[in-house]
C-alpha positions as CSV (number, residue, x, y, z in Angstrom):
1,X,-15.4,102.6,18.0
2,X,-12.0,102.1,16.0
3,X,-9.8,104.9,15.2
4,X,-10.0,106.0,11.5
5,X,-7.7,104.2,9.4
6,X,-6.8,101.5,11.9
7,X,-7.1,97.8,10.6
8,X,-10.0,95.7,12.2
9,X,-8.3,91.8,13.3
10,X,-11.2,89.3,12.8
11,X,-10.1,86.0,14.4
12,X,-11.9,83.5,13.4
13,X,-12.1,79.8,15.6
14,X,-12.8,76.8,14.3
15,X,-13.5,73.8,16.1
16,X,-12.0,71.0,16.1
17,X,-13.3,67.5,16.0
18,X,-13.3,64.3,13.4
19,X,-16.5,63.8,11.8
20,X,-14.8,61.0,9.5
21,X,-15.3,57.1,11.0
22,X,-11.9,55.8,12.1
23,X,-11.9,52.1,10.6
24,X,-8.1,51.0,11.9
25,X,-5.5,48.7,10.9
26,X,-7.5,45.2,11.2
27,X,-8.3,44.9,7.5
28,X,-4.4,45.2,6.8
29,X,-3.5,42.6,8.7
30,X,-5.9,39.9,7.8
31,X,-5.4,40.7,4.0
32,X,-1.6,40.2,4.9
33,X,-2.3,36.5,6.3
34,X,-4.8,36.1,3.4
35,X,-2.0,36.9,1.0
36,X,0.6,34.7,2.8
37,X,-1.8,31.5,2.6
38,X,-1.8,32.1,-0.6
39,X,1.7,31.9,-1.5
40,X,2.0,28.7,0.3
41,X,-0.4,27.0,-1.2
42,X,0.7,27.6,-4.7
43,X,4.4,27.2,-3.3
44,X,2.8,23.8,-1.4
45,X,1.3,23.1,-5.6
46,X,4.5,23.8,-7.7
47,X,6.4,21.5,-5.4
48,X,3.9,18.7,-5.5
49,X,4.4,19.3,-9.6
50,X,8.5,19.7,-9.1
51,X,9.2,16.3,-7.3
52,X,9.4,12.6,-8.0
53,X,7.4,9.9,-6.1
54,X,10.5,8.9,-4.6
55,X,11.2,12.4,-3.1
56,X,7.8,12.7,-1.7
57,X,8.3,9.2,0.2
58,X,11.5,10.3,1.4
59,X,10.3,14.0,2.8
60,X,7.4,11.7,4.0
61,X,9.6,9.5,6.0
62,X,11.4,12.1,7.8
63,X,8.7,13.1,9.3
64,X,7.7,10.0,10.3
65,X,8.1,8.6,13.6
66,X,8.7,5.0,12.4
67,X,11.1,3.9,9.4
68,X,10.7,1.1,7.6
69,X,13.3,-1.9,8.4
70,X,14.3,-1.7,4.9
71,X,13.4,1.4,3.2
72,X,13.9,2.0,-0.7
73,X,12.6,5.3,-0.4
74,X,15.0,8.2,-0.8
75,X,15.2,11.9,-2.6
76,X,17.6,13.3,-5.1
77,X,20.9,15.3,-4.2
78,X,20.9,17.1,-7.2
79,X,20.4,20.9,-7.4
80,X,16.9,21.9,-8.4
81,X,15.4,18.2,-7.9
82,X,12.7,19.8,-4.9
83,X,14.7,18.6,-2.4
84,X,17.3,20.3,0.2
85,X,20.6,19.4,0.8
86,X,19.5,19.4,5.0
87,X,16.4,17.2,4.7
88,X,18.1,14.8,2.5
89,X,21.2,14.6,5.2
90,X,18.7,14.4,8.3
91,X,17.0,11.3,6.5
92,X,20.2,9.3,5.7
93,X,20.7,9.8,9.1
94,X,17.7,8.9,10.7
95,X,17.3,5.9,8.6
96,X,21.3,4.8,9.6
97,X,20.2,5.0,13.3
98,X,16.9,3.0,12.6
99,X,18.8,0.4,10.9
100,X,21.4,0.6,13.8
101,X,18.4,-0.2,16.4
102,X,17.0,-2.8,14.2
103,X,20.5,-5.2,13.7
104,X,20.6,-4.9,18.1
105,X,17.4,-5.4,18.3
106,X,17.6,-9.1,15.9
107,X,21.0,-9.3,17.5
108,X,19.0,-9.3,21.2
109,X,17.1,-13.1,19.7
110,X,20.1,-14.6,20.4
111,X,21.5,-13.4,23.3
112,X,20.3,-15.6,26.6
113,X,20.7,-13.1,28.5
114,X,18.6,-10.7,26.7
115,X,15.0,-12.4,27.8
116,X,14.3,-12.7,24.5
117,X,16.4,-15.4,23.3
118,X,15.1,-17.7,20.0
119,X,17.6,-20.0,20.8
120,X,18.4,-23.2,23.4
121,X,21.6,-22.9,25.7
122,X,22.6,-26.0,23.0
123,X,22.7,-24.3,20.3
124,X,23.5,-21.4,21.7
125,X,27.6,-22.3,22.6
126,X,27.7,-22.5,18.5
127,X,27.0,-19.2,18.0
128,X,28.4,-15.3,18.8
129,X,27.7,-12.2,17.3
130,X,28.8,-8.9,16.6
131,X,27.9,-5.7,14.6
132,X,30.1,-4.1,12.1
133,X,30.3,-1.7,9.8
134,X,29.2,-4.8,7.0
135,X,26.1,-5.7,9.2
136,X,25.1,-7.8,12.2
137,X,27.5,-10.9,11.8
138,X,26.3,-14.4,13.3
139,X,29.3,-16.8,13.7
140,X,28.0,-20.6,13.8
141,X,31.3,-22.5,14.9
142,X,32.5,-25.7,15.4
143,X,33.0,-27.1,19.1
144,X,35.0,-29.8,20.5
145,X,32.4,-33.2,19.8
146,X,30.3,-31.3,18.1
147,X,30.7,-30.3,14.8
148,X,29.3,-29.0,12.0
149,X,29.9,-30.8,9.3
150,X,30.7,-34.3,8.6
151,X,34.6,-34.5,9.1
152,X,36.5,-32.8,6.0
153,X,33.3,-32.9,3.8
154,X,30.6,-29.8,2.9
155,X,27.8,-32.2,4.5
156,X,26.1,-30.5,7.2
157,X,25.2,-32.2,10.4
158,X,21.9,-32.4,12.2
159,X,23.6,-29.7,14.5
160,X,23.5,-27.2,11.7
161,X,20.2,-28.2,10.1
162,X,18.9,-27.1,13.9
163,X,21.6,-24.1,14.0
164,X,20.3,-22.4,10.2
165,X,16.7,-23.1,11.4
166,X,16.6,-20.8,14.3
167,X,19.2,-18.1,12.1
168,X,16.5,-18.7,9.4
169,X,13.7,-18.0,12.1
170,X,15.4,-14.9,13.0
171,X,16.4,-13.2,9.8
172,X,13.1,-13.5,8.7
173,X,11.7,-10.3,10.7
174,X,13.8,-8.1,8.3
175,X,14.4,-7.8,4.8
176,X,18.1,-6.9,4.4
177,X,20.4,-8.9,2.5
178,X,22.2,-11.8,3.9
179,X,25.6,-12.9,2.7
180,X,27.7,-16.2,3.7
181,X,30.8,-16.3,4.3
182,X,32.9,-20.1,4.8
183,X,36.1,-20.3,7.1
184,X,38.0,-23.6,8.1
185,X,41.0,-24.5,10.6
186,X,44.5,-24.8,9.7
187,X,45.9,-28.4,9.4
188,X,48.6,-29.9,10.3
189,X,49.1,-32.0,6.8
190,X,48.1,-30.2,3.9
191,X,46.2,-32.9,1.6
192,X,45.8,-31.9,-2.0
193,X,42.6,-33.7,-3.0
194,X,41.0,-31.4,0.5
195,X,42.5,-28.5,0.4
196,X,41.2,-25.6,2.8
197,X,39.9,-23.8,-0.1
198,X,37.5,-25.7,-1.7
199,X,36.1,-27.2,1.2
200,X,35.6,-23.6,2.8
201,X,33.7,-22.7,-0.4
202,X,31.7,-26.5,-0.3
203,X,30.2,-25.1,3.1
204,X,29.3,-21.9,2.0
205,X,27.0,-23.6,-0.3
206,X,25.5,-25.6,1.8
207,X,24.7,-23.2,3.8
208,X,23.4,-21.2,1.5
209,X,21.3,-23.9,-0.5
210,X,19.6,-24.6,3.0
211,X,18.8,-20.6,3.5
212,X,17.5,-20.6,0.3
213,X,15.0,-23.6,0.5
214,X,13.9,-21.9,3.9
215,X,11.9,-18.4,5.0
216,X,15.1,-16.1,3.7
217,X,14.7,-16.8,-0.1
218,X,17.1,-16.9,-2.6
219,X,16.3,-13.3,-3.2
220,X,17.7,-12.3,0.1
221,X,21.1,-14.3,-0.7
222,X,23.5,-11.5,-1.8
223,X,26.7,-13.1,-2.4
224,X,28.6,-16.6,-1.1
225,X,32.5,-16.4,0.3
226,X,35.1,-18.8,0.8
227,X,38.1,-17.6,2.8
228,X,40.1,-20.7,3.9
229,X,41.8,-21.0,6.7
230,X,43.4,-17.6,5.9
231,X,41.0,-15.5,8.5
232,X,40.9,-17.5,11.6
233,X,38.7,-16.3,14.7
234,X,41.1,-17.6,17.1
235,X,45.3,-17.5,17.4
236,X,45.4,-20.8,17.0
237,X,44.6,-21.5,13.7
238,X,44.2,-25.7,14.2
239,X,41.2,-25.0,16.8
240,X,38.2,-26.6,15.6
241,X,36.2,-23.3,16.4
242,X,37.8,-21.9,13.3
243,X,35.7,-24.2,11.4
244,X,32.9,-21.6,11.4
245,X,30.0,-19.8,9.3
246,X,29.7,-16.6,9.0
247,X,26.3,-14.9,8.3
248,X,25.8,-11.6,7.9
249,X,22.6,-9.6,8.1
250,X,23.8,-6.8,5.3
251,X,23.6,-2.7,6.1
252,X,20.5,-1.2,4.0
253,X,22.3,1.9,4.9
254,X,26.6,2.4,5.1
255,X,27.4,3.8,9.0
């Protein structure tokens, strides 16, 4: 029995335990992935809505695995246009190195060496090529005894009807641009009424009027030059190999 006027301590336990149903953290995270989805998609819309057709073929090429030879497809460097600075550089450069495999690989048709040669070991002494910054250039050249044109005229021989024919053949794989170019030797005597000049640029034509009649088109044919004797290939500027052609398969896209 407690003392009279001592204090009673009641302690009183209770127990412990949830009776609440713990539902976790799930629901969070798949609301979070709902909400994300969502933002892309109407991101994905607004930029559908923001672009031009031209910008979508352009994004669409670069993630392409195949370009086209001659694309006309490209976006817009201007702020705001729907299209990055980086995707735009990572195209122009995808597209230069598909061009760059695709003026080798018309380069290869006249090569004899290549196993894929267009062209007969005739012909093929008339003819070198290189690639520059201006294109893949095919050089059709005069050899001793064999010419190209009649002597001091713009009339083509037989050897060049067969010599544009297989060019002709070639170029028409690709759709880039083609310009001529006409180049003649240095003489000895300079004659007024055949001066280097015009008969450089009487070639050129010729050339060009048989390209035109042929698979390349006249749409193809960007421009005609006539450059004289003033550009020879070789040091001496009286051979007869600096009686040439030049034909150049034109960059779609500047290296």
């Amino acid at each position: 029995m407690a003392a009279v006027g001592q204090s009673r301590i009641i302690i009183k336990r209770k127990k412990s335990g949830r009776s609440e149903v713990h539902h976790g953290g799930a629901w969070k995270v798949a609301y979070a992935d709902f909400v994300t989805a969502m933002m892309a998609f109407f991101l994905m819309m607004w930029l559908l809505s923001a672009t031009t057709e031209g910008q979508k073929q352009g994004l669409a090429d670069y993630f392409s695995p195949q370009f086209a030879i001659s694309p006309e497809s490209g976006g817009s460097d201007s702020m705001l246009s729907g299209q990055s600075i980086a995707v735009d550089g990572a195209v122009g450069q995808a597209r230069a190195e598909a061009e760059e495999d695709t003026l080798r690989s018309v380069e290869s048709k006249f090569d004899a060496n290549s196993g894929e040669s267009a062209v007969e070991d005739e012909l093929l002494q008339h003819i070198k090529t290189r690639i520059t910054d201006e294109g893949l250039i095919v050089d059709l050249f005069d050899l001793p005894g064999a010419p190209l044109f009649q002597p001091e005229t713009a009339t083509p021989t037989l050897l060049l009807g067969d010599l544009i024919a297989v060019v002709d053949d070639v170029f028409r794989g690709v759709r880039n641009g083609i310009a001529v170019k006409g180049h003649v030797r240095s003489t000895a005597v300079v004659v007024r009424d055949k001066d280097a000049w015009p008969l450089s640029a009487g070639r050129a034509e010729a050339v060009r009027d048989r390209l035109a009649r042929g698979w390349t088109s006249e749409s193809r044919l960007r421009r005609t030059e006539a450059h004289g004797d003033m550009a020879p290939a070789l040091p001496d500027r009286m051979d007869v190999r600096n009686n040439r052609i030049e034909l150049i398969l034109l960059r779609n896209v500047a290296r």
